[in-house]
Structure formats: C-alpha cells, structure tokens
C-alpha positions as a printed Julia matrix, in Angstrom:
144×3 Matrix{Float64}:
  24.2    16.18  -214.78
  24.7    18.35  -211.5
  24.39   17.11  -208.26
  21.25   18.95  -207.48
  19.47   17.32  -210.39
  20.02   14.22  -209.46
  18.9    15.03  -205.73
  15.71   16.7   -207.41
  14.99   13.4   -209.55
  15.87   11.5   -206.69
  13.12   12.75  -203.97
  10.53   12.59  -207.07
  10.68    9.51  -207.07
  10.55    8.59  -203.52
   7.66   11.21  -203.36
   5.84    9.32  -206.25
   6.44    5.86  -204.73
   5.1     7.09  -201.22
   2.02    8.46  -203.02
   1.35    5.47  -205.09
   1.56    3.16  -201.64
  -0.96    5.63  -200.03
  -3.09    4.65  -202.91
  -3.44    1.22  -202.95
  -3.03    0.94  -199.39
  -6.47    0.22  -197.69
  -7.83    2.74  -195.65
  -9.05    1.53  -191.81
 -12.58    1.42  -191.76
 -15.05    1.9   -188.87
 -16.25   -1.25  -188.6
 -12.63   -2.36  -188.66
 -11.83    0.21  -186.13
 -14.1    -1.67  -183.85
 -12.39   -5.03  -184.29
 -14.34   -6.35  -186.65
 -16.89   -9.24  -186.6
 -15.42  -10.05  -183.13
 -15.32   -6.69  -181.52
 -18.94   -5.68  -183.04
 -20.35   -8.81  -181.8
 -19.02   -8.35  -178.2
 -20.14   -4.77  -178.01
 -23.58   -6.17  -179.13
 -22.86   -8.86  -176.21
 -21.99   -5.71  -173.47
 -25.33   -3.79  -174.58
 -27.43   -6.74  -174.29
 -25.83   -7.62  -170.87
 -26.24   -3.93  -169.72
 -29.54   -3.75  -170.54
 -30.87   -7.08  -168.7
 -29.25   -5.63  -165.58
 -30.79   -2.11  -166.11
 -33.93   -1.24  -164.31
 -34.13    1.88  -165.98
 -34.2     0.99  -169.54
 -34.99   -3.19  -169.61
 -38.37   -3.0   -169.83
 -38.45   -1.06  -173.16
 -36.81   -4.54  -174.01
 -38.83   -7.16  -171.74
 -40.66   -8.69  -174.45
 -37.67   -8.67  -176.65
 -36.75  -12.16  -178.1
 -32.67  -11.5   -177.14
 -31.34  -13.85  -180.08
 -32.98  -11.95  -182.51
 -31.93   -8.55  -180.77
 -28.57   -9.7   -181.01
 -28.74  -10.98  -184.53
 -30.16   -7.15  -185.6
 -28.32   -4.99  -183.51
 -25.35   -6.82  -184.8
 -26.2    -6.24  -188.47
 -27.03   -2.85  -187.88
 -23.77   -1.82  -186.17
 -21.87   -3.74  -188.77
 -23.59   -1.86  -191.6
 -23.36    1.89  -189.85
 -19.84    0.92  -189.6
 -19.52    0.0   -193.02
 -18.7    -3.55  -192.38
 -19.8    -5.91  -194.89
 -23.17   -6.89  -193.74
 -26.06   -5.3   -194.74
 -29.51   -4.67  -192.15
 -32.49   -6.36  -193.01
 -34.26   -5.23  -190.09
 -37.32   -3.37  -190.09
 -36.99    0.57  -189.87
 -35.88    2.45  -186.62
 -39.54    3.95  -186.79
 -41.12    0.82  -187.34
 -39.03   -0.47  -184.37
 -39.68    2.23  -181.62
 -43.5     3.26  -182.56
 -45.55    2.89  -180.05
 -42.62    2.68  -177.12
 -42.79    6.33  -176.38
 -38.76    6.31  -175.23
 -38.22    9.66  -174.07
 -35.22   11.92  -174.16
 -33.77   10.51  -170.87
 -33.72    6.94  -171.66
 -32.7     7.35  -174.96
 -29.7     9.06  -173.7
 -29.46    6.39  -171.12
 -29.06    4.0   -173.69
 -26.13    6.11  -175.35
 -24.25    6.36  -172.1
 -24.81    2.24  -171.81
 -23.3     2.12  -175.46
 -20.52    4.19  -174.48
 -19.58    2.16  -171.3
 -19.72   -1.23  -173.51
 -17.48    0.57  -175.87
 -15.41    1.78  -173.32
 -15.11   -1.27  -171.39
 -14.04   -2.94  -174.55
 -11.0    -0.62  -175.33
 -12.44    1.41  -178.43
 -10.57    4.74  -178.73
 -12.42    7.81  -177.62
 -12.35    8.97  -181.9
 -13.84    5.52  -182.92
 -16.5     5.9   -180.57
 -17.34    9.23  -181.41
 -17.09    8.14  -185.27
 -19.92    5.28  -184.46
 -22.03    7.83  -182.27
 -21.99   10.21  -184.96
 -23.08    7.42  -187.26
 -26.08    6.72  -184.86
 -27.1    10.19  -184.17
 -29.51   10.65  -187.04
 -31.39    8.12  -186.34
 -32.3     9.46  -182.7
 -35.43   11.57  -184.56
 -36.59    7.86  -185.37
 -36.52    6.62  -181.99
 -37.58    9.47  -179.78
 -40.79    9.95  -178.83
 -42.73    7.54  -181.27
C-alpha cells in the first residue's frame, strides 16, 4: 500500500471521528447560554429590582403581587430559552389587556431588560438571541 493511501485512510478516519463527536456532543442552548436556572433567575431578580426603582414604568406593575411576577417571568424566560420549564401563565394578551402600554414604555422595558442582562455579563449574541425570542410577542403587549 503507498504512502498516500495510507495518509488518505488516515485523515478519514480522523474526519469521521471528529464528525461523530460533533454529533453526540450537546449543543449550548439559550437558556444555558444565560447560566441556567441561576442566571435566569437573577436576570428575573435585576428586572424586578429595575422596575420598583423606575418611575416611568412601575406603575404598570403597582398592583403586581412581586412573588408571583417572579415565579412567571421566570418560567417564561426559561421556556423562550428553551430551558426545561414550561409557562403556565396566562397569555401575553390576557396579561397586558386593558394596560394600554404604549410604544415608549414598552421599549423602556426592553432597554431595562438589556441593562439587567448586561449588568449580568450575557454576551451581546445571547442577548440578541433572547430579544429575538421576545420580539413576537410585542404585538401582544402593545397597545391592549
């Protein structure tokens, strides 16, 4: 057998055991891109702590019972995300009818999102990956 045969044979099989590993190796997820449980649930925490101190955009939340904010906003995050939870909240229309938010304060409430993402570390692609996530849902929210 030449040489070059065996060099062929050779990188064939490194190229076939690199492709198998890609295979069965797990691919990063968003919610894991966001440090899991513990990352999601501190983002919630910097929203909700944002918010409170937010003239702007707390009293679309005053009567808000926080734990139960948290709890939701949590499972909603971790779902987008495709972490392992699953929402059991009510709808986003259901949610926001009747609150009127306008353009402005909904993109107020992006930018706070962003900061608490920002503040936490989360790469400039894994936020936009979550935003882009959440975008759709904006013709739910708006103006309801």
């Amino acid at each position: 057998m030449k040489l070059s045969h065996i060099v062929l044979k050779l990188a064939a099989v490194v190229i076939i055991s690199l492709c198998s590993a890609c295979a069965t190796t797990p691919q990063k997820n968003l919610f894991i891109a966001l440090g899991g449980e513990q990352g999601v649930q501190s983002l919630v925490d910097k929203m909700i702590t944002a918010i409170g101190k937010d003239p702007k955009i707390f009293d679309y939340f005053a009567e808000t019972k926080v734990s139960r904010f948290r709890q939701k906003l949590y499972l909603h995050f971790c779902h987008v995300a495709d972490g392992p939870c699953t929402y059991d909240g009510d709808t986003m229309i259901d949610v926001h009818t009747g609150m009127n938010i306008n353009e402005a304060d909904f993109n107020h409430l992006v930018d706070i999102l962003v900061d608490a993402m920002t503040q936490q570390g989360i790469k400039n692609t894994t936020q936009n990956a979550l935003l882009k996530k959440l975008a759709p849902l904006r013709q739910d929210i708006i103006y309801r």
